[in-house]
C-alpha positions as CSV (number, residue, x, y, z in Angstrom):
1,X,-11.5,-1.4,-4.9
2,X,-13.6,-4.5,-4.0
3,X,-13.3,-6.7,-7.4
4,X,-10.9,-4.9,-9.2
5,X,-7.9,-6.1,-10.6
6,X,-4.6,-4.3,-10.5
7,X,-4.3,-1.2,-8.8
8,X,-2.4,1.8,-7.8
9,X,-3.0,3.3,-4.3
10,X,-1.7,6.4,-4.0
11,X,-1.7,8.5,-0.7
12,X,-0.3,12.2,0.1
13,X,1.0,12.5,4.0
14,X,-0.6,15.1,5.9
15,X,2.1,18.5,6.7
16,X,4.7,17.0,4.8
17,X,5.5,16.3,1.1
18,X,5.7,13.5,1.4
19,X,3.8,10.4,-1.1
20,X,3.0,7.1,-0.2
21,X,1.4,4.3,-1.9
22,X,1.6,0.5,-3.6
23,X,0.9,-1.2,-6.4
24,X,-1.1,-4.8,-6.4
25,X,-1.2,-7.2,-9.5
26,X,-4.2,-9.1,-7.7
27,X,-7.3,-8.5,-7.3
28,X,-8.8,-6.9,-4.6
29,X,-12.3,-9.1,-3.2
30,X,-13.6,-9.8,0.1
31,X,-11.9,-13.0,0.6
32,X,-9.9,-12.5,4.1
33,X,-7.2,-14.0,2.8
34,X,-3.5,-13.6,2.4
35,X,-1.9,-13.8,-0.9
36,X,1.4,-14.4,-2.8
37,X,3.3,-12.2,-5.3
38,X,6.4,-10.5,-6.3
39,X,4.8,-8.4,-8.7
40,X,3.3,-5.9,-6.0
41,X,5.4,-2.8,-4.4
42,X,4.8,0.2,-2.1
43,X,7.0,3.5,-2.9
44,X,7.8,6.2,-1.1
45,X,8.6,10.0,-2.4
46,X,10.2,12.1,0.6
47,X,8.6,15.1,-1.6
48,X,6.0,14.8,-4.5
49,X,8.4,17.4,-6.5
50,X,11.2,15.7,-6.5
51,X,11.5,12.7,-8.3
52,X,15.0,11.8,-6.8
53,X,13.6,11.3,-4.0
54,X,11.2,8.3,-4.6
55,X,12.1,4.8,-3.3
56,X,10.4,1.7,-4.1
57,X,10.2,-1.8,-2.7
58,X,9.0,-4.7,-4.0
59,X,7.1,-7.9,-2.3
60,X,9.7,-10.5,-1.4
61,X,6.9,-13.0,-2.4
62,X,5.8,-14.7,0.6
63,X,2.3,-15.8,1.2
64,X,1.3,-12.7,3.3
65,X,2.1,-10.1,0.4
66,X,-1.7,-8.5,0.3
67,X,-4.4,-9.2,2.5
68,X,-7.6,-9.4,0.3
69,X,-9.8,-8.6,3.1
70,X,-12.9,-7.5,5.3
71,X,-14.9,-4.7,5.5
72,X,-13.0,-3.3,7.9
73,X,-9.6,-2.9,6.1
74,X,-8.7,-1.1,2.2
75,X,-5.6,-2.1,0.5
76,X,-3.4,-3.7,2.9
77,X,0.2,-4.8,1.8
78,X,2.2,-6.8,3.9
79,X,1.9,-9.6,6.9
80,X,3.7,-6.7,8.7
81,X,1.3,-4.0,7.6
82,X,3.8,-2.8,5.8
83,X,1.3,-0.2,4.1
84,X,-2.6,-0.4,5.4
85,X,-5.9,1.3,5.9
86,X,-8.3,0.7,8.6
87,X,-11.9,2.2,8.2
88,X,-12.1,3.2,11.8
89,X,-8.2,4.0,12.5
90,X,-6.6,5.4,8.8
91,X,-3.6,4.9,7.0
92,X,-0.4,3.1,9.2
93,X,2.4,0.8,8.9
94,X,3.4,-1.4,11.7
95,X,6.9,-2.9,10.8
96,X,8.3,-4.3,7.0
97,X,7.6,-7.8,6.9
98,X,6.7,-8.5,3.0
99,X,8.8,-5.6,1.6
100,X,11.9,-3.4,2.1
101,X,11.7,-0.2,3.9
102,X,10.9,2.8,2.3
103,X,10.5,4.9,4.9
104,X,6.9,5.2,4.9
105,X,6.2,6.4,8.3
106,X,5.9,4.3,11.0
107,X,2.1,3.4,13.4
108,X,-1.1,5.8,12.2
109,X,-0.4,8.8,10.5
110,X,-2.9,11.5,8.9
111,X,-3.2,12.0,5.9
112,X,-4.5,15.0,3.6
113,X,-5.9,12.2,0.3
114,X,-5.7,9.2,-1.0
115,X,-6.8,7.4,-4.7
116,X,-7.0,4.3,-5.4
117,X,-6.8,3.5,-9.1
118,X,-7.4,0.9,-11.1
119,X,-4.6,-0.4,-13.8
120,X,-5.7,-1.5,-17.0
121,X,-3.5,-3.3,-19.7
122,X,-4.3,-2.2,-23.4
């Protein structure tokens, strides 16, 4: 997603039915830099056939709202990780620093897929 402008990350938990994901209005780049919005927001569905069930949380707008980042790290939302991926360690969430819980599970957790989507205005 290197270069890319908004874009929707979407992620489907591992033995559960559970959905993850986020949604940043920045662009991604190599930078290794925090940056500030309130338009970004990770969402949760407890199970991907229920729409009831989906919780969303949106960026409180501090400067550590997406890290725009190394090699070594995808999408990453959150100075507390709040939502993250690691090339050698997967998708985890430390703690909610930048935005609500929305009870994305906590530390690593496997996962079965994941996209990563760019959004385009028309």
């Amino acid at each position: 997603c290197d270069n890319k402008g908004a874009t929707i990350v979407i992620v489907k938990i591992a033995n559960s039915e559970q959905i993850v994901g986020g949604y940043n209005s920045l662009y991604w780049n190599l930078s290794s830099a925090w940056k500030s919005t309130r338009d970004s927001f990770i969402f949760s569905f407890a199970n991907k056939d229920n729409l009831q069930s989906a919780k969303v949380g949106y960026s409180n707008g501090d400067e550590s709202s997406i890290y725009s980042g190394n090699i070594n790290y995808g999408p990453l939302f959150g100075g507390g990780n709040d939502l993250g991926l690691s090339v050698n360690n997967g998708w985890y969430r430390n703690y909610s620093n930048s935005y609500p819980d929305v009870d994305i599970p906590l530390n690593q957790f496997k996962t079965d897929d994941y996209e990563v989507f760019q959004v385009v205005k028309k």
